[in-house]
Each structure stands twice: as structure tokens, then as C-alpha cells.
C-alpha positions as CSV (number, residue, x, y, z in Angstrom):
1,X,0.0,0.0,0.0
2,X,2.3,2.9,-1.3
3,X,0.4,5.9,-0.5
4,X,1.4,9.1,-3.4
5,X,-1.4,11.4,-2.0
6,X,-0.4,13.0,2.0
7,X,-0.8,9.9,4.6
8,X,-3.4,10.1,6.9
9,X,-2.6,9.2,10.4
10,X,-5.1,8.6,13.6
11,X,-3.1,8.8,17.1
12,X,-5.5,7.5,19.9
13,X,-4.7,9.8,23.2
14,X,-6.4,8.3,25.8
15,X,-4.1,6.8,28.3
16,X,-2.5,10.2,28.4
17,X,-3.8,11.3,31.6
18,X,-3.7,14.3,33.8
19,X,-0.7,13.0,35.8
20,X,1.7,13.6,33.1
21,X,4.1,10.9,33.6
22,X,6.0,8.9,30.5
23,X,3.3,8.1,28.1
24,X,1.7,11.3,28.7
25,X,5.0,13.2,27.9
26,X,5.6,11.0,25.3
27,X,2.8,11.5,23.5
28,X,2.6,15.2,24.2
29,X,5.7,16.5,23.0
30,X,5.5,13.9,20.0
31,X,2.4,15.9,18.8
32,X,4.2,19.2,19.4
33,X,6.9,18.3,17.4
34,X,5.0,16.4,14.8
35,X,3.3,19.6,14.5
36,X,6.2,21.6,13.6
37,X,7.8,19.2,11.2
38,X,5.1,17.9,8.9
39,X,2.6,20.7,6.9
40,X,1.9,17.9,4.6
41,X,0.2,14.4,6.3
42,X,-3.0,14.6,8.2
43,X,-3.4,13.6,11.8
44,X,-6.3,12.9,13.5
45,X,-6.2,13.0,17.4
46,X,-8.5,10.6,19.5
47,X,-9.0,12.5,23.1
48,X,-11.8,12.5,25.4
49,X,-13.4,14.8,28.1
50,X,-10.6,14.4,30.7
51,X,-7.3,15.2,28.5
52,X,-8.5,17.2,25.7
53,X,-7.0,20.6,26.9
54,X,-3.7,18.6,27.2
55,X,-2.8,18.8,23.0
56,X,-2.1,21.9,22.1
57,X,-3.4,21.8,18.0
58,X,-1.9,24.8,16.1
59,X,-1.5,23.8,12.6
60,X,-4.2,23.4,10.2
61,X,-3.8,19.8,8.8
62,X,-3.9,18.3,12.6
63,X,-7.4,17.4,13.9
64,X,-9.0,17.4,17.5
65,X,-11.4,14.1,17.7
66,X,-12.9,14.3,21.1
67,X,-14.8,11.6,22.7
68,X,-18.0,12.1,24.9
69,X,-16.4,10.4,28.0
70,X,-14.9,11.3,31.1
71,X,-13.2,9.2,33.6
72,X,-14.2,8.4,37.3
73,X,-10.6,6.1,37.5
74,X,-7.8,4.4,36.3
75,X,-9.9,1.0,36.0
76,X,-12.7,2.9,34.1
77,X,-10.5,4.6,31.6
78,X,-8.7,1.0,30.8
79,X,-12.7,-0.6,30.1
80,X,-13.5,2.2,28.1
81,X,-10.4,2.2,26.2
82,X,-10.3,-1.6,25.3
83,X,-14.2,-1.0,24.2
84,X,-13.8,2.0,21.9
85,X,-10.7,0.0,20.3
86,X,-13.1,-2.7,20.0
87,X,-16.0,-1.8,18.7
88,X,-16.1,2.2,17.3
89,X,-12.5,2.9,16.5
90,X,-12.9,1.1,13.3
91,X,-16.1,3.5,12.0
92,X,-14.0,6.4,13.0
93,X,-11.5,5.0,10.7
94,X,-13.4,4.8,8.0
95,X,-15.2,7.9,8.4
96,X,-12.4,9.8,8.1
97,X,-10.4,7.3,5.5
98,X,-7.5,6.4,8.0
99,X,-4.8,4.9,6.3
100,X,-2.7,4.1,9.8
101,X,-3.3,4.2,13.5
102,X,0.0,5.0,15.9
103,X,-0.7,3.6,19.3
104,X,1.4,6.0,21.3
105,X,1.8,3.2,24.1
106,X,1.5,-0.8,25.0
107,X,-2.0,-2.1,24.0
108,X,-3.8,-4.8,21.7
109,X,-2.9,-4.2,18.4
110,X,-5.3,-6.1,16.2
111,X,-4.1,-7.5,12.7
112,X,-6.8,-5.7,10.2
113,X,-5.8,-2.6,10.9
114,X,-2.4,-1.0,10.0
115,X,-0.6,0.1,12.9
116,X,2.7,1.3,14.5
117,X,3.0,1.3,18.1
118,X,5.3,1.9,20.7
119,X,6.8,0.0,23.3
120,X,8.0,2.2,25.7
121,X,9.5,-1.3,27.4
122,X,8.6,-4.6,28.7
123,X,8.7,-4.5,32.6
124,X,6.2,-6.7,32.7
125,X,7.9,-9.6,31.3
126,X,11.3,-8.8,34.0
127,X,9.7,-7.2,37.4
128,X,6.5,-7.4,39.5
129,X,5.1,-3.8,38.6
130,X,1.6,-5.0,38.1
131,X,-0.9,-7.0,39.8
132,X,-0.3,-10.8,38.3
133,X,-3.5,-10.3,36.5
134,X,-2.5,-7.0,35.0
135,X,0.8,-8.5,34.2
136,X,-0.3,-11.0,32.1
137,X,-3.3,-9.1,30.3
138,X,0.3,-6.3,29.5
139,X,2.1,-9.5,28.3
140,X,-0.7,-10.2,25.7
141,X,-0.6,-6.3,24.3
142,X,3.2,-6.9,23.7
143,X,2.5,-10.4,22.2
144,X,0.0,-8.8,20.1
145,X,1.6,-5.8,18.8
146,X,4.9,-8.5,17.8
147,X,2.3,-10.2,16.1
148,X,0.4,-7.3,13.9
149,X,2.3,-4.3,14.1
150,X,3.3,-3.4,10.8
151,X,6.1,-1.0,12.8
152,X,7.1,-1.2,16.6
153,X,8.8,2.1,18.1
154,X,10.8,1.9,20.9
155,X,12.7,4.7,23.0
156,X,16.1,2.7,23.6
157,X,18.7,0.5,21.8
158,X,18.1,-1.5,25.5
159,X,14.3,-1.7,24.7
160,X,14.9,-3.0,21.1
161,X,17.1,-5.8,22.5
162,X,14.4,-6.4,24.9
163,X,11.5,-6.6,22.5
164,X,14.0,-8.6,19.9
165,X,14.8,-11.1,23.1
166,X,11.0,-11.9,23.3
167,X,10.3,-12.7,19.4
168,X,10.2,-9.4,17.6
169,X,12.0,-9.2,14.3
170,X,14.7,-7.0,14.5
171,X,14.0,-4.9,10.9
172,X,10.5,-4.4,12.6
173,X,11.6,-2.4,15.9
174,X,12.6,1.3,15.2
175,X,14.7,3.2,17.6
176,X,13.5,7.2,18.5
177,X,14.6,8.5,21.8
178,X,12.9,10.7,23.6
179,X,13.9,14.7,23.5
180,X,14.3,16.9,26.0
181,X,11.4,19.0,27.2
182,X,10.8,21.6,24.8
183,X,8.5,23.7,27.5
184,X,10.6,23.2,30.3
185,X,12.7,27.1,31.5
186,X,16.1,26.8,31.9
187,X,15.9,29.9,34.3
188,X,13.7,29.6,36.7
189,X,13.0,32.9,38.9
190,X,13.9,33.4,42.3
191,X,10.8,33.9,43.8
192,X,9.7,30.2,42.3
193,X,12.7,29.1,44.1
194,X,11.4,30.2,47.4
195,X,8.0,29.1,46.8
196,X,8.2,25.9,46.3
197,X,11.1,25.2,48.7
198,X,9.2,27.2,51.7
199,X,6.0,24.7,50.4
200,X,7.8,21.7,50.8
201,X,10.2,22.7,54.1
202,X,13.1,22.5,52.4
203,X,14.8,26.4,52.8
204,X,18.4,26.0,53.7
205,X,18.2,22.4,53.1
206,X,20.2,20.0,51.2
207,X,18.3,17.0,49.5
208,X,18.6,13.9,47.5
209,X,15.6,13.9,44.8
210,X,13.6,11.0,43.5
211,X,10.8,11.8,41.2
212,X,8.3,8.9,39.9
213,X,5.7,6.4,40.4
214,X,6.6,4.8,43.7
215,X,6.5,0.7,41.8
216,X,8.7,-2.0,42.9
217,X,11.1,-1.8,40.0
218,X,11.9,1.8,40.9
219,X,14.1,0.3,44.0
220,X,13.5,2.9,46.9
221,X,13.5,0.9,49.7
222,X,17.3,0.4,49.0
223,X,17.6,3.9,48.3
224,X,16.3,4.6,51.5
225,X,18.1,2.2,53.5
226,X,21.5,3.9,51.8
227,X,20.1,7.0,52.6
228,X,19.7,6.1,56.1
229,X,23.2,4.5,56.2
230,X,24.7,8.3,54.4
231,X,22.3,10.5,57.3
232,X,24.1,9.0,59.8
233,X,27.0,10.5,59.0
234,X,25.1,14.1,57.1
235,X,22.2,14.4,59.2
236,X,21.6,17.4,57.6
237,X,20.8,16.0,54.6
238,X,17.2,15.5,53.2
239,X,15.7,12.5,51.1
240,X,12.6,13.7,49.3
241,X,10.5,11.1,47.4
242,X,8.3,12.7,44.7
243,X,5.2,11.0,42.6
244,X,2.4,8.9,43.5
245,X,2.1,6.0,45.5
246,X,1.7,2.7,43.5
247,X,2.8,-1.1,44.6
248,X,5.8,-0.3,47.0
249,X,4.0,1.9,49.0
250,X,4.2,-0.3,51.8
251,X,7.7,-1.7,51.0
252,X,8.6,2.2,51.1
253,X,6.6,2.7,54.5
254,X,8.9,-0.3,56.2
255,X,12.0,1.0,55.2
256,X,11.4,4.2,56.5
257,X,10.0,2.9,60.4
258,X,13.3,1.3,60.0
259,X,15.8,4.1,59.7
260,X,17.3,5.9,62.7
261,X,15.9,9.0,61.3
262,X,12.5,8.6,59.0
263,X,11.6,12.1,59.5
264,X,14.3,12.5,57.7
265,X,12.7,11.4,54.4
266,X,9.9,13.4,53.0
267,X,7.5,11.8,50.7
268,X,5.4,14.1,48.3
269,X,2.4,13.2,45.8
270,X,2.2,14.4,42.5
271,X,4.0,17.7,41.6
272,X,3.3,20.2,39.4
273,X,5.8,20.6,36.2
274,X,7.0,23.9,38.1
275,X,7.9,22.5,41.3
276,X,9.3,19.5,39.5
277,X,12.0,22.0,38.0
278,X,12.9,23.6,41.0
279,X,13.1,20.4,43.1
280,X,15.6,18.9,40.4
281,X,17.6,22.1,39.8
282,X,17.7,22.9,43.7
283,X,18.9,19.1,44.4
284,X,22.2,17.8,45.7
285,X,22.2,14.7,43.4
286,X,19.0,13.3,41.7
287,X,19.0,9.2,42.2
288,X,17.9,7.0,39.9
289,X,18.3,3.4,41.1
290,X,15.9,2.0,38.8
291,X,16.6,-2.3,38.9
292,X,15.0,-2.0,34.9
293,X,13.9,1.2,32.5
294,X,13.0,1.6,29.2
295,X,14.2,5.3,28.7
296,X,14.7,7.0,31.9
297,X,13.6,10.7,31.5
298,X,14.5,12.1,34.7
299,X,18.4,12.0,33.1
300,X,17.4,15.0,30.6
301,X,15.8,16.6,33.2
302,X,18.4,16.5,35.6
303,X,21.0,17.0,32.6
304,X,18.9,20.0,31.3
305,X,19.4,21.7,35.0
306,X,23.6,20.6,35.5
307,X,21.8,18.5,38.6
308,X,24.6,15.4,40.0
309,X,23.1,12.3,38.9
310,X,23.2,8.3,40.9
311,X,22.3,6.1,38.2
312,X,21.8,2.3,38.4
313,X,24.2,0.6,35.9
314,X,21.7,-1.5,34.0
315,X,19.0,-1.3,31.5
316,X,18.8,1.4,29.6
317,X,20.4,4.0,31.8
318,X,23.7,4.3,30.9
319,X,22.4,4.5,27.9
320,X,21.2,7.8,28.3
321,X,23.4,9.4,30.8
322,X,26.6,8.6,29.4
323,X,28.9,10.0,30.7
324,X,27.0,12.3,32.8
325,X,26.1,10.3,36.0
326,X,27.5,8.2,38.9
327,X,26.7,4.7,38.6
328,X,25.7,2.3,40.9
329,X,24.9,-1.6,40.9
330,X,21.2,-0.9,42.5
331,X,21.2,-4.3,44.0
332,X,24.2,-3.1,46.2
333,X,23.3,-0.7,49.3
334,X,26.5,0.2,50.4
335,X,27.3,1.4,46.9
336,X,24.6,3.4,46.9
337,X,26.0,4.9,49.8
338,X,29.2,5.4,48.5
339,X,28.1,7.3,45.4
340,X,26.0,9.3,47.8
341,X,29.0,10.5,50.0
342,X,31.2,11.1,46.6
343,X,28.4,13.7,45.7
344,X,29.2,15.8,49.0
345,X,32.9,14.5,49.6
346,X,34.3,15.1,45.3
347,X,33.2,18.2,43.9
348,X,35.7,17.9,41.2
349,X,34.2,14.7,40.0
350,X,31.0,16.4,40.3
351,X,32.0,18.7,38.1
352,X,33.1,17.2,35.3
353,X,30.1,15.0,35.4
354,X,27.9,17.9,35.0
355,X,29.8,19.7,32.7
356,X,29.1,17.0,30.0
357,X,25.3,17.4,30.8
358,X,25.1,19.7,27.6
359,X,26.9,17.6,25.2
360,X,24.6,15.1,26.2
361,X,21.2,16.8,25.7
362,X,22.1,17.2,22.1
363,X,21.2,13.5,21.3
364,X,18.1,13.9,22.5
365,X,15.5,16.3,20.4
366,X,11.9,15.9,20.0
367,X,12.6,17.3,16.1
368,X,14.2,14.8,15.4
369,X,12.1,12.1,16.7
370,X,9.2,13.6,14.9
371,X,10.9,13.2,11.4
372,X,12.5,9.4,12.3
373,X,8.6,8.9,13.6
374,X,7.1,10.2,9.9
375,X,10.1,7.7,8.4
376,X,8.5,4.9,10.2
377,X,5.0,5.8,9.5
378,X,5.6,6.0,5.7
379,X,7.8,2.3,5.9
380,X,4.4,0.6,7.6
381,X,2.7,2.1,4.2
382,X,4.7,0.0,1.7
């Protein structure tokens, strides 16, 4: 099917949510950039009531679908997701004469349509992130979308391997990274600075940062527990835990009745994008211990503000901070530690660290990714 009139492209936006974590970024700043490299194709954007004011559509050949839904919770969005794919996203296509659908994240691909989706990873094939039942209903999307995806995306060379080590076909999985935050400031004001730090008690304080949804494969109870070990010997330090609660929640609440100081560590929900810039660029270190990623955004973020980074050594972290970040083996406590007391105790490795953060930003633009993503999108069309 080689197309010689403009493609025609539907991008189905549901699971982006207003908790903007990956696929919600993802998807985002794909559309942004989508937006200012292609005058030509035609996209039409599948939203609903609760994340239509979340696409910001500028340019005249990208279109605003919205469906007559809004969301009580997490378990409603995925029923009506799964029905709409079911049983009306096929009229819509054909009402508007789709000629491909790009599933912006993991879901059931089915084999009469013509798709490319991405695969941001597959964690649940290597950790317990999900519910068993979850975990295997995740396993079929990624067996389905090896199965009758005409194109997979994927954010890593890691990922790739990953999907590859599970039956995809290597000339099948395309590699786009992720960029770096088009919106976020660089400078951030002063009186932000204050605000946010006076909000969150931490004036005058130093801090270790971890932002993300608290799951088991993000590894914080061992972050703690070096933590704990380091604030025995920095008791003025601070570890604050940013992003909301999910499976280790009570793993996290043990680790912290066990330390010698838990008020020590202060856990926060959800964060604006804001106080998410000032909490990385006001930061000691940002620490990433991670035990498996598919991309690992916070590393631009951290990058983009010359924060130190603690980085685990696997997956597809070092990967994306290169040379940028202290690495740790996350299974290993006391190395945890150890990388936490070279942030206070080597400024000069510090330094050089965060000096390449610039160099190593340039790999990573959302450009880019848009023209490799049109690429893609025209190869599922032969």
C-alpha cells in the first residue's frame, strides 16, 4: 500500500492522563513536534473529556477528535479504552479514511488494521510492577503488537534488545529517543525558588531527589536504606520522594520505620511541572536506582538543569546518561552509599560529570524524533 497522495494518520490519546508521567509526555511532545515538522500528512487525534486541553493543535492539517467520555478512575479509563478499540474505532476509521493508526503506548494491536505502536519497554515480562492479573493481560498487548504491528517504536537500543529477546523481528523495531522537554525554563525565577522550597520545608536544606511512580522496580527501599546509612554521617541531609504512590508503597513505609531518622525522608504526591523544575535544579544529586527502564527521562531533566546524577548501571540507563552520572549496581546498598557521600565529599568529579550534561542533551530532540517517527510511519505504508 504505497500511498502518493499525504498519509493520513489517527493517534488514539487516551491513556494520556492528567498526571503527566511517560506516556503522557511521550505523546505530548511527540504531537508538538510532529506539529512543527510535517505541513503535509494529516493527523487525526483521538482525546476524550478528561485530556482534551492537554494537546495543544496549532497547525491546520492536525485534527481534534474528542470523545464524549470522562473518567471516574484508572480501571474505568482502561474498560472504556479496550471498548472504543473494539468496537467504534474502526467506523471512525473509516469515516475519516485512516490509512494508519500509531498507538502511542503498549495495548492490543489487532491484525486488520495497520498500525505502528510503541513499546515504551517490557517491565512486565522482568519485574513485579503489576498485579499478576494485570501483568499478564500487559504480556498479551506486547505479544500482540509483535504479532500485527506493521512498525514497533521503541525509546532505547536497550528496549529493542528487549523486544528482539522476546520474538520481535529485528527490521520491525525502530529506535527514537525521547527529547528533551521543549517547554521546560532553563531559568527559573527566584521567587519560584522560594515558593516551592518554603512549600515543601526545604529552605536552607540539602536534598537527594527522586521523582516517579513509587513501583517496585523503581528500587527505593534500598535507596532509602543507603540514605539512612549516608544521614548517619550528614544528618543534615534530606531525602525527598516525589510521585504517586503505587505497589511499593508499603515496601517504602517499612523501610522508613526502620531508619534511625525517617523524618528525615519526606514523601510528596504528585508535583506540578513547576515544582518539579525547582526540586531537580535545587537538588544535591537526583538518584535513579531503577533495577529496569525503558528510557529514563529524569536523566534530561536532571541534565537540562547541571543537577549530579546516581544512576543504576543497567538497563537502559547508561544509555542515556553517558557519561553524565554516577553509577551504581542498584542491587548493592553500600554502593549506593558510597556514590551518595562522593556527591558531598568530590566536587571535582562532580563537576566534570555535570559539565558534559550539555553535550549530552544534544542526542536527545523531539525534532528529530518527529521526522524518524514520519520515516517509520511511511515504511508501515509499503
Amino acid at each position: 500500500m504505497s500511498l502518493i497522495r499525504p498519509m493520513k494518520i489517527c493517534i488514539p490519546t487516551f491513556l494520556t492522563t492528567s498526571q503527566k508521567a511517560g506516556i503522557a509526555f511521550y505523546t505530548i511532545n511527540l504531537i508538538d513536534a510532529l506539529q512543527k515538522v510535517d505541513s503535509e500528512n494529516e493527523y487525526y487525534l483521538l482525546t476524550y473529556e478528561g485530556n482534551k486541553e492537554m494537546f495543544d493543535i496549532y497547525k491546520p492539517n492536525f485534527h481534534k477528535i474528542v470523545v464524549p467520555f470522562r473518567e471516574k478512575n484508572r480501571l474505568q479509563l482502561r474498560l472504556f479504552i479496550f471498548y472504543y478499540h473494539a468496537f467504534i474505532l474502526r467506523r471512525v476509521l473509516k469515516k475519516y479514511k485512516i490509512d494508519l493508526v500509531h498507538i502511542p503506548s503498549t495495548w492490543f494491536v489487532s491484525k486488520s488494521l495497520r498500525t505502528v505502536i510503541t513499546i515504551h519497554d517490557i517491565v512486565e515480562f522482568k519485574s513485579n510492577r503489576y498485579s499478576k492479573a494485570f501483568s499478564t493481560i500487559k504480556k498479551s498487548m506486547v505479544k500482540s503488537a509483535l504479532a500485527n504491528a506493521k512498525n514497533i517504536v521503541t525509546v532505547s537500543e536497550y528496549s529493542k534488545k528487549d523486544l528482539c529477546s522476546i520474538g520481535a523481528k529485528p527490521e520491525k523495531v525502530h529506535v527514537t529517543y525521547n527529547g528533551v522537554n521543549a517547554a521546560a525554563k532553563s531559568v527559573i525565577a527566584d521567587r519560584l525558588v522560594e515558593t516551592v522550597l518554603k512549600k515543601y520545608k526545604l529552605i536552607n536544606k540539602k536534598y537527594f531527589l527522586f521523582i516517579g511512580t513509587a513501583q517496585l522496580h523503581k528500587n527505593i527501599p534500598r535507596l532509602i536504606s543507603a540514605f539512612d546509612k549516608f544521614n548517619k554521617e550528614y544528618p543534615d541531609f534530606r531525602l525527598v520522594l516525589a510521585g504517586k504512590k503505587d505497589n511499593a508503597r508499603e515496601s517504602i513505609a517499612r523501610s522508613i520505620q526502620e531508619m534511625s531518622a525517617g523524618e528525615n525522608v519526606i514523601q510528596l504526591d504528585y508535583i506540578s511541572d513547576e515544582e518539579k523544575d525547582v526540586l531537580i535544579k535545587e537538588a544535591a544529586a537526583f538518584v535513579f536506582v531503577s533495577l529496569h527502564e525503558g528510557f529514563g527521562m529524569p536523566i534530561l531533566e536532571a541534565n537540562r538543569y547541571k543537577t549530579p546524577l546516581i544512576v543504576s548501571n543497567v538497563s537502559s540507563l547508561p544509555e542515556v546518561a553517558a557519561g553524565t552520572a554516577l553509577y551504581v549496581d542498584p542491587l548493592n546498598v553500600n554502593d549506593i552509599y558510597e556514590k551518595m557521600k562522593v556527591i558531598v565529599e568530590n566536587p571535582k568529579t562532580i563537576n566534570k560529570l555535570v559539565n558534559s550534561a550539555e553535550g549530552n542533551l544534544i542526542r536527545f530532540d523531539w525534532l528529530t524524533t518527529a521526522e524518524k517517527t514520519i520515516d517509520i510511519y511511511k515504511k508501515a505504508l509499503l
